[in-house]
C-alpha positions in Angstrom: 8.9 -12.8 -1.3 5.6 -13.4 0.2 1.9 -14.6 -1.1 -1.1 -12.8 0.6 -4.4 -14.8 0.3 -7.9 -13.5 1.0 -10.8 -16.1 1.7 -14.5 -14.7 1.4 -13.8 -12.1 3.8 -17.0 -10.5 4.7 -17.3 -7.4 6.8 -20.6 -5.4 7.8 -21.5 -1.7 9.1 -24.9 -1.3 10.4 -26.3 -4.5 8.4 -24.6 -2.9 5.5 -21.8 -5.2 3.7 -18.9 -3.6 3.0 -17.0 -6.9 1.7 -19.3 -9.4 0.8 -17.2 -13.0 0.0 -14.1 -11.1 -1.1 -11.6 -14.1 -1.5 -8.4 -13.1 -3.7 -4.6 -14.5 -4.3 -1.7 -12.4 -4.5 0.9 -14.0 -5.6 5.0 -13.4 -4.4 6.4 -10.5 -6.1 2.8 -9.7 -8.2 1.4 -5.7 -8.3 -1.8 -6.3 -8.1 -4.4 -3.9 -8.9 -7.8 -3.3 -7.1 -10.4 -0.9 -9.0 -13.9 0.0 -8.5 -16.3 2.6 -8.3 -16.3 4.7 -5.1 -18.3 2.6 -2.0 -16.9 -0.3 -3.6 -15.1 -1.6 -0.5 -11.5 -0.8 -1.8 -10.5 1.2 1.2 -12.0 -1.2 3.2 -10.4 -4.2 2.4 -6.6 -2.7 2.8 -8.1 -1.7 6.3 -9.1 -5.9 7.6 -5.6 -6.8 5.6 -3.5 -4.5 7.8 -5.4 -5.5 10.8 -7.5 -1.5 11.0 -10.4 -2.9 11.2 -11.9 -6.7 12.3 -13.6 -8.7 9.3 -17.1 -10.6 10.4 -15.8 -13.5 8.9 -13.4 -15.0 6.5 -9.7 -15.4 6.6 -6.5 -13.8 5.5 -3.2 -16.0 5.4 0.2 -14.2 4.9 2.8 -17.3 3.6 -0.5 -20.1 4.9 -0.3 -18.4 8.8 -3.4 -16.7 9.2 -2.9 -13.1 10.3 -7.1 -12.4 10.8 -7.2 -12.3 14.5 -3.7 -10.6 14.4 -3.6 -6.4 16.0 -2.3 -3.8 13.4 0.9 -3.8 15.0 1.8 -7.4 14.9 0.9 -7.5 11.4 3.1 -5.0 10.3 5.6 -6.7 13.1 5.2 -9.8 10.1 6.1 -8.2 7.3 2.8 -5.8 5.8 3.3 -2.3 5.2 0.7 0.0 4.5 -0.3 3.7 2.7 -3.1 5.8 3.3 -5.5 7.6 1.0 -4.9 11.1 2.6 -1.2 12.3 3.6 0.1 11.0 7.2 3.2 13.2 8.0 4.5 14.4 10.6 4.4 18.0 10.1 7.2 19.3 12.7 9.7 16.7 12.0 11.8 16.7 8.6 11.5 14.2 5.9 14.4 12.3 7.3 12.8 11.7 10.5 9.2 10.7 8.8 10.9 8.2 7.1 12.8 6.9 10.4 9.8 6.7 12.0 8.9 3.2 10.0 11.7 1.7 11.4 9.5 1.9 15.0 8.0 -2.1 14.4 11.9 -3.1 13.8 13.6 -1.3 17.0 14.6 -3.1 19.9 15.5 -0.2 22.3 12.1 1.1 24.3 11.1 4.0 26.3 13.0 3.4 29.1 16.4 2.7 27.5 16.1 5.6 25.5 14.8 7.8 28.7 18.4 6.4 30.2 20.2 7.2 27.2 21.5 3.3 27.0 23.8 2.3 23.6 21.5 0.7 22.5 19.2 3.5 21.5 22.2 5.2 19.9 22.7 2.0 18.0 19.4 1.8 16.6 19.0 5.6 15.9 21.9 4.8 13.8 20.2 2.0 12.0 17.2 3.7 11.3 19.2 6.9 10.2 21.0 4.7 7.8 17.7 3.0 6.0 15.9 6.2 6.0 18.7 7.8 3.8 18.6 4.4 1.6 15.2 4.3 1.6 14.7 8.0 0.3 17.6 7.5 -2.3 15.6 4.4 -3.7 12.6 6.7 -4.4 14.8 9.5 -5.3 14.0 12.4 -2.9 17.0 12.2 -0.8 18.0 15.8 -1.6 14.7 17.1 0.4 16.1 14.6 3.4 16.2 18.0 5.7 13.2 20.0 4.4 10.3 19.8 6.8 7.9 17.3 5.3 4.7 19.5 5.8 6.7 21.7 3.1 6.7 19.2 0.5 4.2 18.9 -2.2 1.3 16.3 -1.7 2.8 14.3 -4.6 5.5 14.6 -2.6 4.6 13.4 0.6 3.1 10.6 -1.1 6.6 9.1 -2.0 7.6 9.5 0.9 5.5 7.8 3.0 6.1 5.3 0.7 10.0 5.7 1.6 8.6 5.3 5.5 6.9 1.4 4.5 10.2 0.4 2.6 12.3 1.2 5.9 10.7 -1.8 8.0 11.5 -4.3 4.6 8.5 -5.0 4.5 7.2 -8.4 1.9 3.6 -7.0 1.5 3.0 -3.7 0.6 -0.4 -2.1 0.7 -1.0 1.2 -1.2 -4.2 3.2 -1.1 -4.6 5.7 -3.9 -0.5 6.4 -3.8 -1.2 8.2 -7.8 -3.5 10.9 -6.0 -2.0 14.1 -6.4 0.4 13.4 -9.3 0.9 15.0 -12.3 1.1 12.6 -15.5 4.8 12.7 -15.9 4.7 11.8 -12.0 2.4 9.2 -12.6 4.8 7.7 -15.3 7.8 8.0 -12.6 5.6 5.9 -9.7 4.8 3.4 -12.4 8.9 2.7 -12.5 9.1 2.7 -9.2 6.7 0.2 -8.7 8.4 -1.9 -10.7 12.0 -1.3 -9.3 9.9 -2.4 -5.7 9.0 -6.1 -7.3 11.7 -6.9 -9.4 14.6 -5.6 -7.4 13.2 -6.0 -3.6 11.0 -8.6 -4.4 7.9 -6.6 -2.7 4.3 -8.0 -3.0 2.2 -5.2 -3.7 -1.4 -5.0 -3.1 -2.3 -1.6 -5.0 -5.6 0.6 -4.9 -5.9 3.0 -7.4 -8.1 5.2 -9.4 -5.8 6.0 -12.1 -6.5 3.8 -14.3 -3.5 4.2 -17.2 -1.4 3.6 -14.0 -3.2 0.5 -13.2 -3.7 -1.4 -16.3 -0.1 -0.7 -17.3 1.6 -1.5 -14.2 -0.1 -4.4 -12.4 0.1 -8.1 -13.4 -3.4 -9.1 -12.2 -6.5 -6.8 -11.2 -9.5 -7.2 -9.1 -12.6 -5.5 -9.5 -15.0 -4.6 -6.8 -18.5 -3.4 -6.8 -20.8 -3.0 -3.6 -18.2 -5.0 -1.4 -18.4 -7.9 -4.4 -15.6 -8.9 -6.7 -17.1 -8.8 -9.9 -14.3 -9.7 -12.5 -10.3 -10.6 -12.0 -7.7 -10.8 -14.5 -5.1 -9.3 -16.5 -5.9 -5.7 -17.7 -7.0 -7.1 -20.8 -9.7 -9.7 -18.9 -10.8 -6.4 -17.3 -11.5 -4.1 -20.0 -13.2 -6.5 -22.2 -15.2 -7.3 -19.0 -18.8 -6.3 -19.5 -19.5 -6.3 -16.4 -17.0 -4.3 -15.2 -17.3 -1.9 -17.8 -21.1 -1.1 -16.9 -20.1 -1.0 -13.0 -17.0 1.3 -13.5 -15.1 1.8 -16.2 -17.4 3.2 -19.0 -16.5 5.6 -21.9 -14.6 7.9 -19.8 -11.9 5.1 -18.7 -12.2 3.8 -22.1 -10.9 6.8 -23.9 -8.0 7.2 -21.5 -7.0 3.5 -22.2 -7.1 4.6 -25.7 -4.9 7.5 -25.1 -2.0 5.3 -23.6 
């Protein structure tokens, strides 16, 4: 289990401030919940955490190490998995071998053991055969395991790139938009799973989303941003008696969906 703090992380395009002071807690084994209007910085934020992009100031601390100055790969090396908004699979290869692919950070055979054809490459093909089929089961698509993953559904895909993170045991996950694309009763089924990621792998999740049943149901704590500002944090009861974040972004349409749960 690990805690993920943010400390008024500030990023800037073109004199335009994408995060403005963002600071934010996440503690082990929490799903928390990040909401906002579109431009709010949402996307953004994910990106300095998993080391896409570089923040103009402020700092991120991973178990109290700080992981700011840290590349993409090394932070994933420590432990941080990460989803995309849109759909990353590899087309040609089968869903198996998208979800192997994660295991790349966790490998110890290179390109020239595997251009020799050393045991150790057959050793950790072996390995990562082994936790993509374990992985897949714990989401529950293991019977498309051969299907060629550009086949799948986007819903589809979505789980299991999710599958792909989980392979590398990660202790932070990152999600960006995973509901997109689902159906309600899917919705419903990613909510379970979720939960089946904190309480029996003891996963942090760090979770943007724009579905917002899924969101107040799921996650312990939410943040709320708003022109790269945090605006209001809290339980989703703190957020939806928030005034202020009801005028920013969740306004009568959100509230009749809320009341609809």
């Amino acid at each position: 289990m690990s805690k993920l703090e943010v400390s008024a992380l500030s990023l800037s395009f073109g004199g335009v401030a994408a995060l403005d002071q963002v600071s934010l807690s996440i503690a082990p084994a929490e799903i928390h919940g990040v909401i906002g209007p579109n431009g709010a910085g949402k996307t953004t934020l994910l990106n300095v955490i998993s080391g896409v992009s570089r923040p103009t100031s402020g700092d991120i601390r991973l178990d109290g190490q700080s992981i700011v100055r840290s590349s993409a790969s090394k932070i994933a090396a420590r432990g941080i998995g990460r989803t995309f908004q849109s759909s990353l699979m590899f087309k040609g290869l089968t869903v198996l071998e998208n979800v192997m692919s994660g295991m790349h950070a966790k490998l110890n055979s290179g390109i020239f053991s595997a251009a020799l054809g050393l045991p150790s490459v057959w050793r950790d093909e072996r390995l990562a055969r082994s936790r993509a089929w374990e992985a897949l089961s714990f989401v529950r698509m293991e019977r498309f395991s051969e299907y060629e993953a550009g086949s799948l559904s986007f819903g589809q895909q979505r789980l299991i790139e999710i599958a792909r993170c989980l392979v590398s045991e990660p202790t932070v996950l990152l999600l960006d938009e995973p509901a997109v694309g689902l159906s309600p009763p899917r919705v419903e089924e990613l909510d379970a799973l979720l939960r089946r990621i904190r309480d029996e792998r003891g996963i942090t999740i760090l979770m943007v989303e724009h579905v917002i049943r899924l969101v107040m149901g799921v996650c312990d704590r939410i943040t709320v941003l708003n022109s790269g500002k945090k605006i209001a944090e809290g339980t989703a009861d703190d957020v939806v008696k928030n005034p202020f974040v009801k005028e920013a972004y969740l306004g009568k349409m959100a509230d009749a969906e809320l009341a609809a749960s």
